[in-house]
PQR file with spaces between the fields and no chain letter, atoms N, CA, C, O and H, PARSE charges and radii, in Angstrom:
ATOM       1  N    UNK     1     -16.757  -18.148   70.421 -0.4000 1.5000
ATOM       2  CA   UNK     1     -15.985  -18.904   69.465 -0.0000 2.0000
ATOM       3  C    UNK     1     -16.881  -19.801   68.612  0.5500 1.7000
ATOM       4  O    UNK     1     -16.463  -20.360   67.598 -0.5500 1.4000
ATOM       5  N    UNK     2     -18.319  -19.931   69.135 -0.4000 1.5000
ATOM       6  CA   UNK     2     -18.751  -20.625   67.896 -0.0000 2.0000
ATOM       7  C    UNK     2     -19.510  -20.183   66.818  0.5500 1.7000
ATOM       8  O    UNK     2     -19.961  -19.065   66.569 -0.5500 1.4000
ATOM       9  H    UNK     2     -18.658  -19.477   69.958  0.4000 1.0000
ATOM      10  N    UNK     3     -19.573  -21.157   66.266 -0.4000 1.5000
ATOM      11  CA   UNK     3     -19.726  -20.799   64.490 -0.0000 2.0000
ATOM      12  C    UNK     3     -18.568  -20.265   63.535  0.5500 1.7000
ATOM      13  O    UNK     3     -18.569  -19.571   62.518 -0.5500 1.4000
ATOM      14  H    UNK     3     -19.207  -22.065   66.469  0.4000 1.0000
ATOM      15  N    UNK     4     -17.328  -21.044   64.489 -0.4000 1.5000
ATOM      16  CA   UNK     4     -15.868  -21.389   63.423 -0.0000 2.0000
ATOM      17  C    UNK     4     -15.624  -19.607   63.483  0.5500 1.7000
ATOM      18  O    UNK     4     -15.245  -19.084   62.435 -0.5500 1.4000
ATOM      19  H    UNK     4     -17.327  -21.608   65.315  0.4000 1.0000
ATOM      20  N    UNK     5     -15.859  -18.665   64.778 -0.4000 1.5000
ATOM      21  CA   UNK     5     -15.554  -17.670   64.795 -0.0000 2.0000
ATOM      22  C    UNK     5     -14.074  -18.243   65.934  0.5500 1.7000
ATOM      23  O    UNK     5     -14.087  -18.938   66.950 -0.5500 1.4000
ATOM      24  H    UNK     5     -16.167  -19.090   65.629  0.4000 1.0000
ATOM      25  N    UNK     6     -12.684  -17.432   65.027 -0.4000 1.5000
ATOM      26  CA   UNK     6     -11.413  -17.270   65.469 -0.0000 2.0000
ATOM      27  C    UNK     6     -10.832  -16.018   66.292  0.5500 1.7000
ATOM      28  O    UNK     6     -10.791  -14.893   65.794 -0.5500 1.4000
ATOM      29  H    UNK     6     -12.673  -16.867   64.202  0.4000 1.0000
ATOM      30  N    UNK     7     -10.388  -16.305   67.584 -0.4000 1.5000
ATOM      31  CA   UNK     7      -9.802  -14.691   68.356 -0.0000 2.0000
ATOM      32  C    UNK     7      -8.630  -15.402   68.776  0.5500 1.7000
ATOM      33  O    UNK     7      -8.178  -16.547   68.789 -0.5500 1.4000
ATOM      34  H    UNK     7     -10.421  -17.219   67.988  0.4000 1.0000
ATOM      35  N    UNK     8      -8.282  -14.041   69.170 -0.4000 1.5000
ATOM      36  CA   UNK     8      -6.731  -13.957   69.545 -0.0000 2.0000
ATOM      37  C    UNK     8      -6.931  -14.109   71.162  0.5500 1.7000
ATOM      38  O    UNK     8      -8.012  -14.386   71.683 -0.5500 1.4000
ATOM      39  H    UNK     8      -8.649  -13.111   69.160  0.4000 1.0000
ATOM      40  N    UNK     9      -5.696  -13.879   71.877 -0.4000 1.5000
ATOM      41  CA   UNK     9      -5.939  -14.225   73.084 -0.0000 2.0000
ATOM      42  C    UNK     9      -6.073  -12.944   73.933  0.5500 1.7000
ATOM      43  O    UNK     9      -6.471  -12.913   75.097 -0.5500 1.4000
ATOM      44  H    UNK     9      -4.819  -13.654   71.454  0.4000 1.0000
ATOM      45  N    UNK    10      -5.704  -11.944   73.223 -0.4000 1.5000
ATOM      46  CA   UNK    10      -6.742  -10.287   73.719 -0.0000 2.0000
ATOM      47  C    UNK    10      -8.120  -10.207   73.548  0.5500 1.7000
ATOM      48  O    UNK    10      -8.810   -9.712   74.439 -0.5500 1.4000
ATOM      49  H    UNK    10      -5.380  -11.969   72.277  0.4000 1.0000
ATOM      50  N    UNK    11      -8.667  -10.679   72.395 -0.4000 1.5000
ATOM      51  CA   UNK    11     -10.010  -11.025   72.442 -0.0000 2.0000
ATOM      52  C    UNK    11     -10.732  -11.900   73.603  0.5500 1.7000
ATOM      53  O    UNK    11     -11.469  -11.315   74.397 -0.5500 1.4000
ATOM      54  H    UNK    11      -8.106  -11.081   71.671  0.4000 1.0000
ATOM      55  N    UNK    12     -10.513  -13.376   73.709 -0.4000 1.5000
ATOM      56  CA   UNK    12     -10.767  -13.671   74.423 -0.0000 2.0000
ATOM      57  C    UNK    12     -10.070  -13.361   76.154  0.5500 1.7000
ATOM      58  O    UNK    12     -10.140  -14.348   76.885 -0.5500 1.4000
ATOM      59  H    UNK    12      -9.915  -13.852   73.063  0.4000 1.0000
ATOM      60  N    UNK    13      -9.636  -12.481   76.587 -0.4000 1.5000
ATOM      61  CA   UNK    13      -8.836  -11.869   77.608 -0.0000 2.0000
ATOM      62  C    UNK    13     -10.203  -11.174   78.076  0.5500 1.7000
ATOM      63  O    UNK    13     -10.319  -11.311   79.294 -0.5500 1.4000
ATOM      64  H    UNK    13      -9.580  -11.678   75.993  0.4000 1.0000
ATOM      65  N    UNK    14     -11.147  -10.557   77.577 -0.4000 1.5000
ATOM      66  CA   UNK    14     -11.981   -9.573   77.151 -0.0000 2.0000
ATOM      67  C    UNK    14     -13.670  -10.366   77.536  0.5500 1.7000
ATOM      68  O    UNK    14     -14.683   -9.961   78.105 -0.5500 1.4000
ATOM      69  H    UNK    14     -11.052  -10.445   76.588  0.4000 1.0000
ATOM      70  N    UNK    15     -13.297  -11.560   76.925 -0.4000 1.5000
ATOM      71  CA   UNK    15     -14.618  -12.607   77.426 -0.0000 2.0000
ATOM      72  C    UNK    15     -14.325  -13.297   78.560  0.5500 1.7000
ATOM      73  O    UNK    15     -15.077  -13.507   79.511 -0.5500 1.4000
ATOM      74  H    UNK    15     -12.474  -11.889   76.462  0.4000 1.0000
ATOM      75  N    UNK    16     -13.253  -13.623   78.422 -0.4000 1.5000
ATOM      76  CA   UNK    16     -13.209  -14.009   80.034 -0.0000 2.0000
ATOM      77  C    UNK    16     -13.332  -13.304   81.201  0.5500 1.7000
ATOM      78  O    UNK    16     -13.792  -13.815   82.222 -0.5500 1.4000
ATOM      79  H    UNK    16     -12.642  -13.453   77.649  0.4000 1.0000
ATOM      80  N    UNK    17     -12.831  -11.786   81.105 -0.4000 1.5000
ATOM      81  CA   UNK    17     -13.198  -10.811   82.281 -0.0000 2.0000
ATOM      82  C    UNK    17     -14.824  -10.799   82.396  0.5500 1.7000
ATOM      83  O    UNK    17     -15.112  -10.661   83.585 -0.5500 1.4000
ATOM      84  H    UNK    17     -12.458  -11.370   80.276  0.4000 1.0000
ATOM      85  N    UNK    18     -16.051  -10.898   81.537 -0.4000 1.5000
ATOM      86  CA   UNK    18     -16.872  -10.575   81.819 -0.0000 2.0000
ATOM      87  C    UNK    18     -17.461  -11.549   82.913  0.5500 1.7000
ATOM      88  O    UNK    18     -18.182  -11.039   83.771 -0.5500 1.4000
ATOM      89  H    UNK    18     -15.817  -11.010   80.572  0.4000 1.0000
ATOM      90  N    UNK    19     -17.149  -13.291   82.970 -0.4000 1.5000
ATOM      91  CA   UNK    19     -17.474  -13.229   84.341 -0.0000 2.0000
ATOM      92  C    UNK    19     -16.905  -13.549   85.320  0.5500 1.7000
ATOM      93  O    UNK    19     -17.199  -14.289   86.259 -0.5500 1.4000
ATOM      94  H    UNK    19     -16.563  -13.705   82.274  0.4000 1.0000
ATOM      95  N    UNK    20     -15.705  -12.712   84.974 -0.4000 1.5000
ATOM      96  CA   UNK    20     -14.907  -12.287   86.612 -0.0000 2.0000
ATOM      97  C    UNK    20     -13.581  -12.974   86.717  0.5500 1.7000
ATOM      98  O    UNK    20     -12.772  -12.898   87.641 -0.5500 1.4000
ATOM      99  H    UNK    20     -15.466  -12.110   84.211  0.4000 1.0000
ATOM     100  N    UNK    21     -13.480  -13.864   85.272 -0.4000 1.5000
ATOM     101  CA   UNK    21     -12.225  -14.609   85.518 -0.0000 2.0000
ATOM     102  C    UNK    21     -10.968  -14.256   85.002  0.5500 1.7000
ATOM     103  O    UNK    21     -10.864  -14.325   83.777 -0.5500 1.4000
ATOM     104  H    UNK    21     -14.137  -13.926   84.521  0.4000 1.0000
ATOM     105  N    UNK    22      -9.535  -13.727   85.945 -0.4000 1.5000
ATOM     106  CA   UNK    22      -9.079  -12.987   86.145 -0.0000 2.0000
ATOM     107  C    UNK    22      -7.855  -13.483   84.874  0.5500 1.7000
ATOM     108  O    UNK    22      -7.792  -14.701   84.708 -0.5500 1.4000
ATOM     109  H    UNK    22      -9.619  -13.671   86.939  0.4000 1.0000
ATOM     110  N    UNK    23      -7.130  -12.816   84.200 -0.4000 1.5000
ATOM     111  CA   UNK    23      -6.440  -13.117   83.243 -0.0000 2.0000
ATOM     112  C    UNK    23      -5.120  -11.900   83.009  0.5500 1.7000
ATOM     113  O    UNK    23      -4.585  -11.428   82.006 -0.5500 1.4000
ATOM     114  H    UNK    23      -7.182  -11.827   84.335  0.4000 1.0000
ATOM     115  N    UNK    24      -4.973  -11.735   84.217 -0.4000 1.5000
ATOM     116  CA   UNK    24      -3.792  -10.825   84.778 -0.0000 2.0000
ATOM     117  C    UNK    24      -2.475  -11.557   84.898  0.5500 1.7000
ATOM     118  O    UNK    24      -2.422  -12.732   85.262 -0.5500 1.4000
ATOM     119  H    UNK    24      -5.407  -12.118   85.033  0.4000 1.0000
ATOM     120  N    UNK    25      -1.140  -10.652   84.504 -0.4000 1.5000
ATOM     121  CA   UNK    25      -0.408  -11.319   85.148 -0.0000 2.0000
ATOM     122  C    UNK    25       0.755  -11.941   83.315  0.5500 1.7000
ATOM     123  O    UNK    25       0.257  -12.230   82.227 -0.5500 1.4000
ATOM     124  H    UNK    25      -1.182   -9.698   84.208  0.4000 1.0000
ATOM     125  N    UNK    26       2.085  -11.934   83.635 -0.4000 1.5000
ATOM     126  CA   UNK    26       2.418  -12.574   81.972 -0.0000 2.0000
ATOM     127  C    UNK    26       1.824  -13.750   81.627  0.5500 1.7000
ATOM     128  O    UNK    26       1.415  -13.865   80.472 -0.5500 1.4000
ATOM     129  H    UNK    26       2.490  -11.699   84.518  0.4000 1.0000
ATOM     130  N    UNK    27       1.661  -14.892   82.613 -0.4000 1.5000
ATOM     131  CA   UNK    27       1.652  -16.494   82.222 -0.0000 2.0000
ATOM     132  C    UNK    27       0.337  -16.939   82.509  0.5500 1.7000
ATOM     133  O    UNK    27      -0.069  -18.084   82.312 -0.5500 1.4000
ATOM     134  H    UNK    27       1.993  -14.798   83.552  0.4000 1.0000
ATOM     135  N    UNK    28      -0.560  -15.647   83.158 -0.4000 1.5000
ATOM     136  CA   UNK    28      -1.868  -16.530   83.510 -0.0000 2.0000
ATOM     137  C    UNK    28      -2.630  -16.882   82.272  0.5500 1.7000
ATOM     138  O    UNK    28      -3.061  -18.024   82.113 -0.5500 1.4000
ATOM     139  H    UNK    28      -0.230  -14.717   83.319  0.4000 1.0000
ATOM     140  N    UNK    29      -2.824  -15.838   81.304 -0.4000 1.5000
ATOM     141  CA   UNK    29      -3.725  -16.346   80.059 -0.0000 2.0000
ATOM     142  C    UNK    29      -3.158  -17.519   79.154  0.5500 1.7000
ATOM     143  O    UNK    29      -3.867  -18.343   78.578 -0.5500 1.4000
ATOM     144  H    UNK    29      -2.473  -14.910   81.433  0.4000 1.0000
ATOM     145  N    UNK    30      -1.815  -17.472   79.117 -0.4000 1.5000
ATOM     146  CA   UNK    30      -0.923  -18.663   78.596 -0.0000 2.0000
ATOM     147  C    UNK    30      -1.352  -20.249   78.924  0.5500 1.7000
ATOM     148  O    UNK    30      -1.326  -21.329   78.335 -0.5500 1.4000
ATOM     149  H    UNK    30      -1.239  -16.802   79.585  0.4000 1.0000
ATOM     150  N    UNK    31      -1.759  -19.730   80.215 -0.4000 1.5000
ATOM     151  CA   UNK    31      -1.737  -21.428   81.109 -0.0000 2.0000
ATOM     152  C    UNK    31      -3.009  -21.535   81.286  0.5500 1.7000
ATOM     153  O    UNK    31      -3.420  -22.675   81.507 -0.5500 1.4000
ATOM     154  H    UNK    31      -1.781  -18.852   80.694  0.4000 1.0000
ATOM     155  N    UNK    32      -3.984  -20.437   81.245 -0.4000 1.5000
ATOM     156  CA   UNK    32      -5.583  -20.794   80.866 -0.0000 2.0000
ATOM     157  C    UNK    32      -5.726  -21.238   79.419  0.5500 1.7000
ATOM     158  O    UNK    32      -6.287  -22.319   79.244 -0.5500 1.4000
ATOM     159  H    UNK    32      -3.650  -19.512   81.065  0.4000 1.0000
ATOM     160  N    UNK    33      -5.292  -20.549   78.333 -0.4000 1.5000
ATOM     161  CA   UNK    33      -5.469  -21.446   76.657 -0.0000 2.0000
ATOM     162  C    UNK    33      -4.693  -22.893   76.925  0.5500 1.7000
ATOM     163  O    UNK    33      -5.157  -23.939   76.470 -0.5500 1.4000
ATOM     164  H    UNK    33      -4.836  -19.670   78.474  0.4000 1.0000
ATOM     165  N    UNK    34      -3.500  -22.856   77.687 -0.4000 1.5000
ATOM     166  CA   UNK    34      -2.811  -24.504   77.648 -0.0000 2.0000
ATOM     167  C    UNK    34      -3.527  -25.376   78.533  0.5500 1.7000
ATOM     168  O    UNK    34      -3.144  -26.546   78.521 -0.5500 1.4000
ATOM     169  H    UNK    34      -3.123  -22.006   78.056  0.4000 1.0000
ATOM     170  N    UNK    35      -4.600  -25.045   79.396 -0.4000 1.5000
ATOM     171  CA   UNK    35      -5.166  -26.118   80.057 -0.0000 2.0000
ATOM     172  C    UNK    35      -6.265  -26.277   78.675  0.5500 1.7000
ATOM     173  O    UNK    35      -6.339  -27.262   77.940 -0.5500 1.4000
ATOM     174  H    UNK    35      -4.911  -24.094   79.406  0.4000 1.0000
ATOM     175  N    UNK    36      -7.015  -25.096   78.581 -0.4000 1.5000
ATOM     176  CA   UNK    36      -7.947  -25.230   77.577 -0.0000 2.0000
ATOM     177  C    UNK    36      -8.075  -26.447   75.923  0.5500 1.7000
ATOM     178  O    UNK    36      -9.039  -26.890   75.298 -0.5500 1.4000
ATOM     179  H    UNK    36      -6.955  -24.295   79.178  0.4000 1.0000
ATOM     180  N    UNK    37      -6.727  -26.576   75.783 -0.4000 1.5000
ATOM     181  CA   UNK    37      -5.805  -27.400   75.164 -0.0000 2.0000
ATOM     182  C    UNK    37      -5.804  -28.581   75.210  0.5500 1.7000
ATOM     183  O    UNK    37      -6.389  -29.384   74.484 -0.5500 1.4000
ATOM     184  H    UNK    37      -5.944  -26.216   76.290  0.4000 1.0000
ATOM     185  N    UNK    38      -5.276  -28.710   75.896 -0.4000 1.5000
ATOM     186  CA   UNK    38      -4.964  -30.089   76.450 -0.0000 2.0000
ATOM     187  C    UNK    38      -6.204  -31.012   77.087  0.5500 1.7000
ATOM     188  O    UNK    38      -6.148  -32.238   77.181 -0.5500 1.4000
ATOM     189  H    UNK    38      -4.801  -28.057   76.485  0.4000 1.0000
ATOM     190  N    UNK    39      -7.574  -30.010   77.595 -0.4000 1.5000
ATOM     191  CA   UNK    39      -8.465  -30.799   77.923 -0.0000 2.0000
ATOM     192  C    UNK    39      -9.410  -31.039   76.438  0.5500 1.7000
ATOM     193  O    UNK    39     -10.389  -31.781   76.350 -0.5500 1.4000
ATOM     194  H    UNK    39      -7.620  -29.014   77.518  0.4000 1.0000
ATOM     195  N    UNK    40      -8.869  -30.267   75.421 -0.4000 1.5000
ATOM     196  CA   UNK    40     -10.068  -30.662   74.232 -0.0000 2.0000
ATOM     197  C    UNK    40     -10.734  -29.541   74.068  0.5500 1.7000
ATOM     198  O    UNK    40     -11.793  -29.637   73.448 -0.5500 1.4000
ATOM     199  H    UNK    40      -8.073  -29.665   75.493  0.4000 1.0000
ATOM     200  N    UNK    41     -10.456  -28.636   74.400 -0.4000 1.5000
ATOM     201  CA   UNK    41     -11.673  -27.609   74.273 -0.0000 2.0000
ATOM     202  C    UNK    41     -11.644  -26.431   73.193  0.5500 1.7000
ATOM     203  O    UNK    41     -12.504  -25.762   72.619 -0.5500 1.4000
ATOM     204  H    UNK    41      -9.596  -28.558   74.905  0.4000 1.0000
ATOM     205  N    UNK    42     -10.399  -26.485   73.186 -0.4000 1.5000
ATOM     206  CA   UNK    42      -9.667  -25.088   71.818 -0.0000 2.0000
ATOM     207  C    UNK    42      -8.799  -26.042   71.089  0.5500 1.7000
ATOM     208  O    UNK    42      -8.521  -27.223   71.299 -0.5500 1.4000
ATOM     209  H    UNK    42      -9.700  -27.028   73.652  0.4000 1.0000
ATOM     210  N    UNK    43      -8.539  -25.414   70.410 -0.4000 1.5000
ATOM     211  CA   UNK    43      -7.055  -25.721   69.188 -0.0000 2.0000
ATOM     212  C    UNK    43      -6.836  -24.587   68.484  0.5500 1.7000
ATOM     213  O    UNK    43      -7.757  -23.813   68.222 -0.5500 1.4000
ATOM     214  H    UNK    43      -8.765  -24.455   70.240  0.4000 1.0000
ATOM     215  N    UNK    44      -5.091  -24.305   67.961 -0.4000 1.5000
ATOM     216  CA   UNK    44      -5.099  -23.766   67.452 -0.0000 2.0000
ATOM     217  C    UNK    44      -5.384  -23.282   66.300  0.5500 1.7000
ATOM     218  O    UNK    44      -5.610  -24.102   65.410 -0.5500 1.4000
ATOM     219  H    UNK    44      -4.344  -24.934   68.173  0.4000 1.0000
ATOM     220  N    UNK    45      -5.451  -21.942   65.998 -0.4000 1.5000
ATOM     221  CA   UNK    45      -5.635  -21.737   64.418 -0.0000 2.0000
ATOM     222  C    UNK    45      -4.766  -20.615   64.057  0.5500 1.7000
ATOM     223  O    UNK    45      -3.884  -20.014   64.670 -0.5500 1.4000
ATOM     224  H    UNK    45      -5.267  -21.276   66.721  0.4000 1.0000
ATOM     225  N    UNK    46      -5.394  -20.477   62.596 -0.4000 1.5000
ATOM     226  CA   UNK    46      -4.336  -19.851   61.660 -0.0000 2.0000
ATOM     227  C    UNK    46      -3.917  -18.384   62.224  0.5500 1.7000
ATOM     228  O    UNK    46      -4.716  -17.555   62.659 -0.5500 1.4000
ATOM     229  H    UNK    46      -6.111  -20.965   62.098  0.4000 1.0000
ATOM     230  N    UNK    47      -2.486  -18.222   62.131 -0.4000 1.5000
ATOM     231  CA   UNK    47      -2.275  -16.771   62.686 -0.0000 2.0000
ATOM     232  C    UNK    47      -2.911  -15.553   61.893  0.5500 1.7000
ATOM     233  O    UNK    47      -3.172  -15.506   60.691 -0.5500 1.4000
ATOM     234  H    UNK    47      -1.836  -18.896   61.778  0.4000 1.0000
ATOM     235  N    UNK    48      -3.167  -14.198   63.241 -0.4000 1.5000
ATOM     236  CA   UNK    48      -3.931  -13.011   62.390 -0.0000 2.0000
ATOM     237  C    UNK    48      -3.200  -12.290   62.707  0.5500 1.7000
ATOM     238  O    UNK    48      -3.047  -12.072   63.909 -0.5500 1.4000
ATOM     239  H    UNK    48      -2.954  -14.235   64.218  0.4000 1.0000
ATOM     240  N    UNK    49      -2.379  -11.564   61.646 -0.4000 1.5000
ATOM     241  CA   UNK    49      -0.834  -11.075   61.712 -0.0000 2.0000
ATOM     242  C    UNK    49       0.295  -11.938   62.264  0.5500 1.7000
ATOM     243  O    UNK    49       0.940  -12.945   61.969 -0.5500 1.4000
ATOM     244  H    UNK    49      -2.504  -11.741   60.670  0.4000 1.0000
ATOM     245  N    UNK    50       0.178  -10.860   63.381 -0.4000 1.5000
ATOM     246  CA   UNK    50       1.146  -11.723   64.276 -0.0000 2.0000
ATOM     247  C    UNK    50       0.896  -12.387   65.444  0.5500 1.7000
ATOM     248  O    UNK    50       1.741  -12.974   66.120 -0.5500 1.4000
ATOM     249  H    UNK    50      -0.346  -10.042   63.621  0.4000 1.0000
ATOM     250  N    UNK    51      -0.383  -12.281   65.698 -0.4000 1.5000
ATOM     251  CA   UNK    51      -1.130  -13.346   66.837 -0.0000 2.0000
ATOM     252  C    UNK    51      -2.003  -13.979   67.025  0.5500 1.7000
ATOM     253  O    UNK    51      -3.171  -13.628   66.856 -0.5500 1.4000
ATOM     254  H    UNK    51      -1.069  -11.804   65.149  0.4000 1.0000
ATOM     255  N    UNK    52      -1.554  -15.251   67.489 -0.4000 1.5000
ATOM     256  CA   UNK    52      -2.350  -16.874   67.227 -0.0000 2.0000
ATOM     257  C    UNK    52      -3.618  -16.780   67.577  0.5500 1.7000
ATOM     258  O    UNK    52      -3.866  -16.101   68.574 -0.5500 1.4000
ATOM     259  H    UNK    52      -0.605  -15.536   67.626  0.4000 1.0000
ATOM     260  N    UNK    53      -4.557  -17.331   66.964 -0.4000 1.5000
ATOM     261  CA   UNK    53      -5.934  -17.363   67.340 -0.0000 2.0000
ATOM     262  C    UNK    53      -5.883  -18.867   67.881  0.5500 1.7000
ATOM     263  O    UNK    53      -4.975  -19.693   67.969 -0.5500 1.4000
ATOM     264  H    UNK    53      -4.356  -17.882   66.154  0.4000 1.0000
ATOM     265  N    UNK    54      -7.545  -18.873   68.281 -0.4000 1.5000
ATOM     266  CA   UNK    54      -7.889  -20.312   69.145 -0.0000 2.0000
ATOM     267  C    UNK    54      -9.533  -20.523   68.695  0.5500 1.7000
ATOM     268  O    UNK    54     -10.336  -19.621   68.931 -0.5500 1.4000
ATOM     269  H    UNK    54      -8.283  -18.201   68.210  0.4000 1.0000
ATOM     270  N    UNK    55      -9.888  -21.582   68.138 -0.4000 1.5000
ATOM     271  CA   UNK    55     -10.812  -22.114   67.904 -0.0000 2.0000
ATOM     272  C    UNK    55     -11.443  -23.043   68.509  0.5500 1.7000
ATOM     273  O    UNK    55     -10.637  -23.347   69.388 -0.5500 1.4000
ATOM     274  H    UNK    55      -9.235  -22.315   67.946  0.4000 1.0000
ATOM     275  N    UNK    56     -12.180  -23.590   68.619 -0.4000 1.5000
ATOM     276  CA   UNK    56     -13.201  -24.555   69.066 -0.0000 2.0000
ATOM     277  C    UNK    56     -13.071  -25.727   68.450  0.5500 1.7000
ATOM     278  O    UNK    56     -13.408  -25.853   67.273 -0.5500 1.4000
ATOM     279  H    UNK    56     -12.835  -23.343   67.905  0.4000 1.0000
ATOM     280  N    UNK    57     -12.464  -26.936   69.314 -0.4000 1.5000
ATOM     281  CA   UNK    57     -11.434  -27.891   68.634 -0.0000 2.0000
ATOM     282  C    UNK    57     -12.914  -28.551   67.621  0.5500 1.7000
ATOM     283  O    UNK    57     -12.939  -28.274   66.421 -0.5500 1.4000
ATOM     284  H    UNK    57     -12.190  -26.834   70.271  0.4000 1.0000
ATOM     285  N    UNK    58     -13.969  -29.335   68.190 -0.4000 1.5000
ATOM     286  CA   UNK    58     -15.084  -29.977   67.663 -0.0000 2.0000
ATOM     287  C    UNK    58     -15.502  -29.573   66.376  0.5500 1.7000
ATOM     288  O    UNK    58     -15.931  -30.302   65.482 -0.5500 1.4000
ATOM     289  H    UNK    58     -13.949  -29.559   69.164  0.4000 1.0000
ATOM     290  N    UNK    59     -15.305  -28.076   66.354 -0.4000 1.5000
ATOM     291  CA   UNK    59     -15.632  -27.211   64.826 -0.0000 2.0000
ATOM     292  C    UNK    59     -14.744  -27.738   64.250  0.5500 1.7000
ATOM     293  O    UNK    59     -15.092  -28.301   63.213 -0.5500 1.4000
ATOM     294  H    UNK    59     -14.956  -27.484   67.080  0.4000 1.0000
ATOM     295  N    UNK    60     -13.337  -27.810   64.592 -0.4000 1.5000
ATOM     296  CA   UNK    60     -12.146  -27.620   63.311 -0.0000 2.0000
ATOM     297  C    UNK    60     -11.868  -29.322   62.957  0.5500 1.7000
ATOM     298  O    UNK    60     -11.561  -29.728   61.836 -0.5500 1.4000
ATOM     299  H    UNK    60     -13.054  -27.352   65.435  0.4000 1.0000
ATOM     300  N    UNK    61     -11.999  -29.954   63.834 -0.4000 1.5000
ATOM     301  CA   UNK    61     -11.428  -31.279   63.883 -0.0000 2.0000
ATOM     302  C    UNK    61     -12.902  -32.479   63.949  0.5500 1.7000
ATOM     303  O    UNK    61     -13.724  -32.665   64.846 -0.5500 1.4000
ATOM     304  H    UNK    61     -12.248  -29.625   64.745  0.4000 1.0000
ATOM     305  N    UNK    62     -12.759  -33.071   62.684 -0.4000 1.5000
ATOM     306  CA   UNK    62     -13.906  -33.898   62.726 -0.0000 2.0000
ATOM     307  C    UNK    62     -13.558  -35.375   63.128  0.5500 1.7000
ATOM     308  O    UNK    62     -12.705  -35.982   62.481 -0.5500 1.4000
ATOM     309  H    UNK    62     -12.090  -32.920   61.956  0.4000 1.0000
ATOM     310  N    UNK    63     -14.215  -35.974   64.204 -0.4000 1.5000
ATOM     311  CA   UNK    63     -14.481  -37.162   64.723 -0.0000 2.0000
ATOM     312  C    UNK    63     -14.190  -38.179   63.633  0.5500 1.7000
ATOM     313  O    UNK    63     -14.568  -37.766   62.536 -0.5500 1.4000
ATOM     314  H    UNK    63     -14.908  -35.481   64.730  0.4000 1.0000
ATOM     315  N    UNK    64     -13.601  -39.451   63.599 -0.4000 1.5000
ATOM     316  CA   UNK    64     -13.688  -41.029   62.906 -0.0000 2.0000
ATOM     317  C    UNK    64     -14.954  -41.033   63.530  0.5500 1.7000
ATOM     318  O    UNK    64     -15.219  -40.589   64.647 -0.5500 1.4000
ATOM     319  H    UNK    64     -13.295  -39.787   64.489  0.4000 1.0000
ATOM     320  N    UNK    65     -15.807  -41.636   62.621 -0.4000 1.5000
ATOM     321  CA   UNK    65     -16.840  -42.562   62.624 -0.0000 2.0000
ATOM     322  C    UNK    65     -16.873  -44.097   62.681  0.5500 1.7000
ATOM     323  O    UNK    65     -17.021  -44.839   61.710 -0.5500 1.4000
ATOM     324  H    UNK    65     -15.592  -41.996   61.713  0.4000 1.0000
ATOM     325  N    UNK    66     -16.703  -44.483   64.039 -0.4000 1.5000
ATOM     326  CA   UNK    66     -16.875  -45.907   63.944 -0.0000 2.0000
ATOM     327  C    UNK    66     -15.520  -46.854   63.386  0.5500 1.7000
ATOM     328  O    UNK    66     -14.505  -46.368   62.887 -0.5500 1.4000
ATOM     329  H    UNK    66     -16.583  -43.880   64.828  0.4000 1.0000
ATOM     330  N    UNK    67     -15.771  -48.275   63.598 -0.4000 1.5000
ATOM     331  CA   UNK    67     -13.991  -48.595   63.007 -0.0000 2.0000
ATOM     332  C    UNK    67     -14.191  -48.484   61.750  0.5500 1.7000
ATOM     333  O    UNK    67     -15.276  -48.654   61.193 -0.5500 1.4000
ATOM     334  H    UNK    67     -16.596  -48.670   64.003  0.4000 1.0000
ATOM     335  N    UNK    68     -13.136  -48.186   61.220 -0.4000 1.5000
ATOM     336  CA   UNK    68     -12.905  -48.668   59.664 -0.0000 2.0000
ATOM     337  C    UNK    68     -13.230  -50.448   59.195  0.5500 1.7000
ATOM     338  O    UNK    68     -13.061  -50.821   58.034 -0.5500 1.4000
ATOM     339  H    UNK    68     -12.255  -48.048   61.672  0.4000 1.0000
């Protein structure tokens, strides 16, 4: 996912098997992108057709600098 490269969650289904982590099942990949989520690590992005991609929140979303 980096370098503001966007996949779907068959794509990454595909990177995650390579080391070994299992993404079987209707709700397991669901609840691996929603932890992924919620800890900061993805966000969503723009749909490709008809299915949501996931980006790399730090790429898409830029930090405040300091207080105003």
């Amino acid at each position: 996912m980096q370098g503001g490269r966007l996949q779907t969650r068959d794509e990454l289904r595909e990177v995650f098997a390579q080391p070994g982590i299992k993404t079987d099942g209707a709700l397991r990949m669901g609840y691996l992108m929603m932890h992924a989520e919620l800890e900061g690590v993805v966000c969503s992005g723009p749909r490709r057709g008809k299915q949501f991609t996931y980006a790399l929140l730090d790429e898409r979303v830029s930090l405040p600098s300091g207080p105003a």
